[in-house]
N, C-alpha and C positions, 0 to 999 in steps of 0.2 A: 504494500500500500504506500502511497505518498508520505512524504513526511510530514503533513499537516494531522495524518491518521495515526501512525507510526510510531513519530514522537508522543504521543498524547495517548494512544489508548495500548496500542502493539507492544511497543518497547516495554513498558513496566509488566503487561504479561509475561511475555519471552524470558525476562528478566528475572520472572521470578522460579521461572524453572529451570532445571539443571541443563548446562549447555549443551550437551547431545539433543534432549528429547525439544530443545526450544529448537537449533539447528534442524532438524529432522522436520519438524510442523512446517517451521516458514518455509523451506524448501518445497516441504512435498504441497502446503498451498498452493504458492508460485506455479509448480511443474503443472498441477491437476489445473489448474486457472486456464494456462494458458493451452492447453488441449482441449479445453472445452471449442465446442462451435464457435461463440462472439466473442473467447477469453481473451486469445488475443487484443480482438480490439477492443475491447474493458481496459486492460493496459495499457494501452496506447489515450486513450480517453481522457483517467485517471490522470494519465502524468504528465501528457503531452511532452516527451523526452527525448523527440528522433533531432541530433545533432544539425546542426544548419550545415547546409552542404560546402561553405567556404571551409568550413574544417577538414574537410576532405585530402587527404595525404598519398602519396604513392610510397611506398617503404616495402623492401625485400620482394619484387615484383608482384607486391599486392598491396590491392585500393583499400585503404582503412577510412573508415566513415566519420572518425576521431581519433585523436591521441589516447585518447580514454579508455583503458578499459578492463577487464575481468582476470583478477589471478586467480587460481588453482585451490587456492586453499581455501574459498568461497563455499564451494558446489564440489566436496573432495569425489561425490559419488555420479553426477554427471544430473541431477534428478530435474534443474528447472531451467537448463538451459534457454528451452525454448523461450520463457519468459524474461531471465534477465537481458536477453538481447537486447529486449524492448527496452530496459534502461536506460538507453541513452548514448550506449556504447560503442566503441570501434571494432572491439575485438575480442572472446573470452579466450583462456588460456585453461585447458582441463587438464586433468588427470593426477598425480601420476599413473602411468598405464603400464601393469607388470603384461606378464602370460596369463596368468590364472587367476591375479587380483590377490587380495588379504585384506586383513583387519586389524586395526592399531590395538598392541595386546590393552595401553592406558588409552581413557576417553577423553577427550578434548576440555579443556577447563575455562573458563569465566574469568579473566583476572580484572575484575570493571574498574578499580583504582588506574588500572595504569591504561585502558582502552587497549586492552589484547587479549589473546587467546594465546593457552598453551599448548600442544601438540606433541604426543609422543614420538620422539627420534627417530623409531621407524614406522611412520605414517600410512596409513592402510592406501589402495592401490587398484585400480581398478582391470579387470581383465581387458584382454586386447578384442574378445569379443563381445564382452558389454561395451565398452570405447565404440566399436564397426557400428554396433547396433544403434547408437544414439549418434552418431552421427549420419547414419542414415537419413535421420531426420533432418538435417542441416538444410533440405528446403525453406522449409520455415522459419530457418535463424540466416538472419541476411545480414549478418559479419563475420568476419573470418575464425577459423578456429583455430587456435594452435595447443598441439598435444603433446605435454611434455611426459618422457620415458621414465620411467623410476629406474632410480641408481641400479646400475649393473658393470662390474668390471669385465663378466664375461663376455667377447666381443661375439662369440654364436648369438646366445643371448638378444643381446640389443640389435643384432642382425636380422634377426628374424621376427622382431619386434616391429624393424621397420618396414620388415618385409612384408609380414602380414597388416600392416595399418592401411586404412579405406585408404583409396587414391584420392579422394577429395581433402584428405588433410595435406598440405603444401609445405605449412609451416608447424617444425618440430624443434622442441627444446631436450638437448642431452643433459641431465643431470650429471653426465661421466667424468665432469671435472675434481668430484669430490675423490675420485681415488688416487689424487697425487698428494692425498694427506697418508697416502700407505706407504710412500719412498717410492713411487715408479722413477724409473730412470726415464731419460727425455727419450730414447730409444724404446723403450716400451708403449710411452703415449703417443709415438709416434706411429707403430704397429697398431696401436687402439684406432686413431682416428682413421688410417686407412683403410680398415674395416669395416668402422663404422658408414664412411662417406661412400666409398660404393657400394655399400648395398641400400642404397639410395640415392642415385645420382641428382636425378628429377627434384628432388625436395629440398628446400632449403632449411638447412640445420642452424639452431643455433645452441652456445653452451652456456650454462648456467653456474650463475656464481653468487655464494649466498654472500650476506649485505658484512657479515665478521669474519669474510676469508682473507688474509695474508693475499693480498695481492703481489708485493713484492716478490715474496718463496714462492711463487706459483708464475711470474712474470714470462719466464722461457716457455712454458707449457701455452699462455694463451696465446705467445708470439707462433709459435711452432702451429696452434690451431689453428687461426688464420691463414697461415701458408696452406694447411691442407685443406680447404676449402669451405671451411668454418664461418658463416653467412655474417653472424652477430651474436649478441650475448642477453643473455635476461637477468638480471638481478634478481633474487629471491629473497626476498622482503623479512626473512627470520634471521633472530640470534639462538644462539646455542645458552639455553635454562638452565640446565641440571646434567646428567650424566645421563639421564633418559629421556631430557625432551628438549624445544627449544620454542622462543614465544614467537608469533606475530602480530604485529599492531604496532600504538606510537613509537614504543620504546624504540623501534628500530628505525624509523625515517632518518634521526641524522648519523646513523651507519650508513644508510641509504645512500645518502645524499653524499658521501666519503667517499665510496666507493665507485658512485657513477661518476665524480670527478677524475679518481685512480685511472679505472678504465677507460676513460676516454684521454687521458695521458698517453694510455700504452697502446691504444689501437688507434689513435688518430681521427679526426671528422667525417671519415666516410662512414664506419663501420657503427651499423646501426644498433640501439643499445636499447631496450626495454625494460624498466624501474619498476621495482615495487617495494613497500616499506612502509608502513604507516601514516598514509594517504589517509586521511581522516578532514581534510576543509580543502579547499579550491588552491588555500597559497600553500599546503603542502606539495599540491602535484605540481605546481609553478615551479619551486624551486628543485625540487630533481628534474624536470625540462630547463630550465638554468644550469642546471651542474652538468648538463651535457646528456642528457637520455633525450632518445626522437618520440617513444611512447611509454606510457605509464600505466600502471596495473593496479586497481582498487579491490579489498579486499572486506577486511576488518570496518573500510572506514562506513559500509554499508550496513555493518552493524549498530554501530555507535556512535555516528552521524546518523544516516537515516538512508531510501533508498536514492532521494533526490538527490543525491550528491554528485554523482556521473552529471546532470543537469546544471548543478551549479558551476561543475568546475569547467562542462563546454560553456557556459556564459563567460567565464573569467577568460578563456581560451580564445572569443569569439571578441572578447574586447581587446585583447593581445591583435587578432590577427588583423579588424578594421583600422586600430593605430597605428598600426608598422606601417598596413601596406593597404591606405586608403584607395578605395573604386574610384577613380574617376568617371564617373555615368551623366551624360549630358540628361538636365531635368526632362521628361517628358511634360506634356501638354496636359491643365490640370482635368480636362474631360478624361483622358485616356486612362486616369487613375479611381478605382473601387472607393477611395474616402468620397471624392467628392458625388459620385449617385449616392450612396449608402444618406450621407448628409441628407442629400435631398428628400430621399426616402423618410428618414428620422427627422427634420422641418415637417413634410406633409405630416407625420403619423402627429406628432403635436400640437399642430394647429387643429389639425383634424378632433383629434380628442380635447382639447379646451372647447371649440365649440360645441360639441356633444355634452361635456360638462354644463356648458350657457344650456343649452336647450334642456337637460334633464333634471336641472335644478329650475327649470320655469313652467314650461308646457309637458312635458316629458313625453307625449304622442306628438307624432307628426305627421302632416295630414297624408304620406302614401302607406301609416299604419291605422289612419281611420278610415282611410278607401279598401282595407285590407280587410276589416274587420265589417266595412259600413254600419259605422257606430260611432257617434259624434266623445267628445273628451265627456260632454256630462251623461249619456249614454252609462259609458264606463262607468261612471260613479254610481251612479242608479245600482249598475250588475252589482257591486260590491262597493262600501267605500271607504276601503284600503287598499283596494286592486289598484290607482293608480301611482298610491305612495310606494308599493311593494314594488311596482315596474319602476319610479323613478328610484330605489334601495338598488337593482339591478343597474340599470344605466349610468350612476353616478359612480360607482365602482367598475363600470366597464372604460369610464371615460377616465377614470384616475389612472386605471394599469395603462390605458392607450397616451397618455401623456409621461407615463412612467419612463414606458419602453421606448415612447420616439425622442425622450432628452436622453436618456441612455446611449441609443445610437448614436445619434449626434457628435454625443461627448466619446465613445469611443471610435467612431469616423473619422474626429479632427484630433484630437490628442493621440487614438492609437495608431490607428492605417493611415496615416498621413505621413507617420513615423514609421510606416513598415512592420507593424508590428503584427505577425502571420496568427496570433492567439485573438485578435482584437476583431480582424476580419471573420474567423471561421466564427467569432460568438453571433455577431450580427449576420451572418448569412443562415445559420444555424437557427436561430431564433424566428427570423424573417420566415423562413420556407416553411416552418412549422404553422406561424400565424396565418399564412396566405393557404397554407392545408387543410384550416381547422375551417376554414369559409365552406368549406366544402359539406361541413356536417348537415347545410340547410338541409342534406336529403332525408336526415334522418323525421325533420320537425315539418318540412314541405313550405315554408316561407321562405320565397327569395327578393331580399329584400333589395330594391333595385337603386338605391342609395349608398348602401353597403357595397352593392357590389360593383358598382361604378367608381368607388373610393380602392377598393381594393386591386382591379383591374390597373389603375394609375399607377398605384402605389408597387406593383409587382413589376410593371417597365422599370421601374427607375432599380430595381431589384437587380432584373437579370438585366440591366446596363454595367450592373456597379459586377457581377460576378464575369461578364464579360471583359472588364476591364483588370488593370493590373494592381497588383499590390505597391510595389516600389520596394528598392531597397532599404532593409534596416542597418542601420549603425549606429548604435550603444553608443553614447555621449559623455557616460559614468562609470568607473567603475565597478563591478557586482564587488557584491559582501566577499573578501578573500575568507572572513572567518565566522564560525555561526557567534553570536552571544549572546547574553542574557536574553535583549529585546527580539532579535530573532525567533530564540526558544518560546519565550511567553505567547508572540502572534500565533504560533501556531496553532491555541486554543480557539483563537480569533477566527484565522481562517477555518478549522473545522465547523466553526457554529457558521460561516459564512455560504460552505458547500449545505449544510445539514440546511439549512433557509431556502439555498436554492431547490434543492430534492425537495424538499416542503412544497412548494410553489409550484413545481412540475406535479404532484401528488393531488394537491390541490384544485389545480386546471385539470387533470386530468378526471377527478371523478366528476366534475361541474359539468366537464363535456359532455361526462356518461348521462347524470342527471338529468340533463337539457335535452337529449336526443331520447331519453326511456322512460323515467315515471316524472320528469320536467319539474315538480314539487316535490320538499321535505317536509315533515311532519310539521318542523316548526316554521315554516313558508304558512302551513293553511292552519294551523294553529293561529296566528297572527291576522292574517285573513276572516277567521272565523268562518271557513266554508270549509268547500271538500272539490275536489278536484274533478269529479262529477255532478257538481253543483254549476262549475262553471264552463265545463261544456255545454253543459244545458242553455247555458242562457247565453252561448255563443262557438258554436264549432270551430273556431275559427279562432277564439281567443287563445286558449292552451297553445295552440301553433306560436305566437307571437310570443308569448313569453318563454316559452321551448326556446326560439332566436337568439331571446336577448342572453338567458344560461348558458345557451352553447358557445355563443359569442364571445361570453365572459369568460368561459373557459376555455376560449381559444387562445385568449389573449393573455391570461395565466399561465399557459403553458408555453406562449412566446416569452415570457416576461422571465418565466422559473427558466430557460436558459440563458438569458443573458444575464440574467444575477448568478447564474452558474458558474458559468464557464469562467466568466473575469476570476473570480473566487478560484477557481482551478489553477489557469494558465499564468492568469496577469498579474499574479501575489509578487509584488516585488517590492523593496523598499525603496523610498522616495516617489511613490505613484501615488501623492495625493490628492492629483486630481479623477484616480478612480476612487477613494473613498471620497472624497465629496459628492460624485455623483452617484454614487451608492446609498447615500445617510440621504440625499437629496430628492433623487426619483423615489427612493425607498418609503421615504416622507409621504412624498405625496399619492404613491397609491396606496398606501396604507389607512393615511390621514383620510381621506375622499370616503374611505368604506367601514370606517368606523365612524367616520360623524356622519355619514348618510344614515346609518340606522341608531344613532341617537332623535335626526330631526324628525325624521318617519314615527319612532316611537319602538320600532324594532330592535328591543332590547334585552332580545333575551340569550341567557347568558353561553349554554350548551352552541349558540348557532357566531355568537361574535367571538369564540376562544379564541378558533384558527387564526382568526387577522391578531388579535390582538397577541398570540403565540407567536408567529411569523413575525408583528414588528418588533415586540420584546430581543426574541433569538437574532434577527437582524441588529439593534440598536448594541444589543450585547457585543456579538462578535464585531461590530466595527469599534466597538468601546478597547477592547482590547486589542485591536488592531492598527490604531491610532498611532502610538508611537514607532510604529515602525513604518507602516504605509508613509507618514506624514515625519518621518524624521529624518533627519540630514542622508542625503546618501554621499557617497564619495565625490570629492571636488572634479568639477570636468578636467578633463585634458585634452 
């Protein structure tokens, strides 16, 4: 789950079970997730995490999606790969992969003071045919894999390890450097690598060097592997514990960071170098890409940061890469660009909706719903007379959410997509196609009201104009956070009650729809009323239809409404975006406001039927209360 979830509900679970069986759960979640039918894209939804494609890299004749990506010691049994892809990542890194596998004799340990984990020395190992079997599946994980071999001095052994590995694995990591801590003579490693290299000529090897190796004593050994055709090297993010185990996590980054300096000393700027070490905040992974590593491997920090982290640290990566080496792009023309229709779109739906508010706060019938009806406004009153206060209780809350959702847009048209901001457009397009869907329910009620649908028709051009047209590019002005902190940590209760308001609102719109299209009235609808819903069919066939309209209507535009307070809350949580919590606390206001004092002036006050709004704005006013200091607090100075 996100880190808005994670942080807040996940983690203190996980936490408080023993590390294997917490390991074991999130894992076998993740894996079962994303095999389902839509689990996939549930995660992609949730995170919204796929890397901007300027991070795009070619390294060891393969295209990585980012620097970012997955060490081994994550996922030691192979079980959710297909989901962590969706993380955000370049690349994962599996295995170790024996012949027949094993099981570490001690269990993995928790050490939460120091953000690591412990690891028995000799770490369990997956067979070469579980490894085939699950990469098999590698259609569906669209980053590259790389499968590193469990130690083996025997060179049959790891020959036939390579021999037998799927052909779709490219890139491999030899752990075989660790046996020159047994006295090999440089003639013997040099017998090893000859072995090892052709019985795989095709694939690019590389070897692996843990983060407290003696570089130095081992200095002939890496120059000798290079000569035999030894691609690049991986850094392996652990110190050595105890006699029987060794950690990974923080303790090890500035070993990390020692060692990726060393090595790229000794092998010079071409030879490409992959870091791992206690990767735990964005300017961890920075500075081992500083120390000279081309890509980076997160681990531990997924535990104890949260899963957004691959996310944060392409943002930090994505602000590196537009400062080095700004786009020159000549501006296009401002019709050519999605902010400006969308704009247009969000003006008409606003104006639209204030006058609807004018007219439902005065006359609240309008004469092509009393030629619908052929029944004058005092007609109405006659049938019942609360039936017209109960349709103006409808209308004044349909005009509030339609003035909600078009400053919404608006304000994420000119502040977001204008800025290029690819989270900002899909809310508004997202939202939009739902609204202009929901028009569609008249079939269910048989009134087409040809006002409405003349408004909506307009309103759908300037739609697929703005989806026809382009986004523009984005480039980052500010900094992202290099590190989480206090205020960070607290928002994220913020934004959970922020996601949990919008699910609310999509929940909401969507039973209104149901209501409006099947039995059109609640209990406490003709309670309030004092009839029955056979009462006033009776005294006009024709009535129920119209007020079916204005329900389905209302919850069409609830259920436009619950994604665009969604999605911002998902994608666009970022600090110094104050001017999305302004327009949050702001449209939030006023469709809130419009539907709770509507059914004070009506008289409509009972209490079971006004919860939901008054819940909704409570949970809304909450999480933007706690959301405050950081949406709205300084973000890093421009450069």
């Amino acid at each position: 789950m996100p880190d808005w979830f994670y942080r807040t509900v996940s983690q203190p679970v996980l936490f408080s079970l023993p590390a294997p069986r917490a390991r074991d759960f999130a894992l076998g979640f993740i894996g079962r997730l994303a095999r389902l039918p839509f689990g996939p894209l549930l995660i992609d939804f949730l995170g919204h995490m796929r890397a901007d494609p300027r991070l795009r890299q070619s390294i060891l004749d393969t295209e990585f999606p980012t620097a970012v990506g997955l060490g081994p010691w994550l996922d030691t049994q192979m079980i959710a790969l297909e989901g962590l892809s969706r993380f955000g990542v370049g690349f994962i890194e599996i295995g170790p992969v024996s012949l027949e596998g094993s099981v570490s004799a001690l269990p993995v340990k928790r050490l939460r003071e120091q953000e690591a984990l412990w690891i028995d020395r000799e770490a369990g190992s997956v067979s070469i045919a579980e490894c085939n079997r699950r990469v098999g599946h590698a259609a569906a994980i669209k980053v590259p894999l790389i499968v590193r071999l469990d130690h083996s001095a025997d060179d049959e052994i790891t020959a036939r390890l390579l021999h037998e590995l799927s052909s779709k694995v490219r890139l491999v990591t030899l752990s075989s450097l660790a046996v020159t801590d047994a006295g090999w003579s440089i003639e013997r490693w040099s017998e090893h690598l000859n072995a090892i290299v052709n019985a795989s000529p095709s694939r690019k090897l590389l070897l692996c060097v843990r983060a407290d190796q003696d570089l130095d004593a081992v200095a002939p050994f890496v120059e000798q592997a290079l000569s035999k055709g030894i691609a690049g090297f991986v850094i392996d993010g652990s110190l050595k514990a105890d006699a029987d185990g060794r950690i990974i996590g923080l303790p090890v980054h500035e070993h990390s960071i020692r060692q990726v300096r060393r090595l790229r000393q000794l092998c010079g700027p071409g030879v490409p170098i992959i870091a791992s070490g206690g990767v735990h905040e964005p300017a961890h992974a920075l500075a081992l890409l500083a120390a000279g590593a081309n890509l980076i491997q997160v681990d531990t920090g997924l535990i104890y940061t949260g899963p957004g982290l691959p996310k944060r640290i392409n943002d930090s990566l994505l602000f590196e890469v537009t400062r080095n080496n700004p786009a020159i792009v000549p501006p296009p023309r401002v019709s050519e660009l999605t902010w400006f229709w969308t704009t247009l779109m969000g003006t008409g739906m606003l104006i639209g909706g204030m006058l609807a508010l004018g007219i439902a706060v005065t006359r609240v019938v309008l004469p092509y719903d009393e030629a619908f009806l052929g029944m004058s406004l005092q007609e109405l009153n006659a049938v019942n007379a609360r039936l017209v206060a109960f349709m103006a209780h409808d209308r004044v809350s349909l005009a509030g959410v339609m003035v909600a959702v078009g400053l919404l847009y608006v304000v994420l048209s000119v502040f977001g997509m204008r800025r290029g901001l690819h989270w900002a457009r899909q809310s508004v397009l997202i939202s939009a196609f739902t609204g202009f869907a929901s028009f569609f329910l008249f079939l269910g009620f048989g009134y087409l009201d040809t006002f409405h649908a003349f408004v909506t028709a307009s309103l759908l051009q300037l739609l697929l104009l703005g989806v026809h047209a382009r986004l523009g590019v984005y480039i980052p002005m500010t900094r992202p956070d290099l590190r989480g902190d206090r205020v960070w940590r607290a928002s994220l209760w913020g934004q959970l009650l922020l996601v949990l308001h919008g699910f609310g609102l999509l929940a909401a719109g969507a039973a209104i729809s149901l209501i409006g299209v099947t039995e059109v009235f609640v209990a406490e609808d003709l309670q309030f009323m004092g009839t029955t819903a056979s009462a006033l069919w009776s005294a006009n066939p024709r009535l129920v239809p119209l007020v079916a309209h204005d329900r389905a209507t209302l919850g069409g535009m609830l259920l436009a409404s619950g994604w665009v307070f969604l999605l911002p809350a998902l994608w666009g949580y970022r600090r110094g975006a104050a001017w999305l919590w302004w327009v949050l606390l702001i449209a939030g206001s006023i469709g809130y406001s419009a539907a709770i004092a509507v059914h004070h002036v009506v008289g409509y006050m009972n209490f079971k039927h006004l919860l939901p709004a008054m819940g909704g704005y409570a949970l809304m006013l909450i999480g933007l209360v706690l959301s405050y200091p950081f949406l709205c607090g300084k973000n890093s100075e421009p450069v």
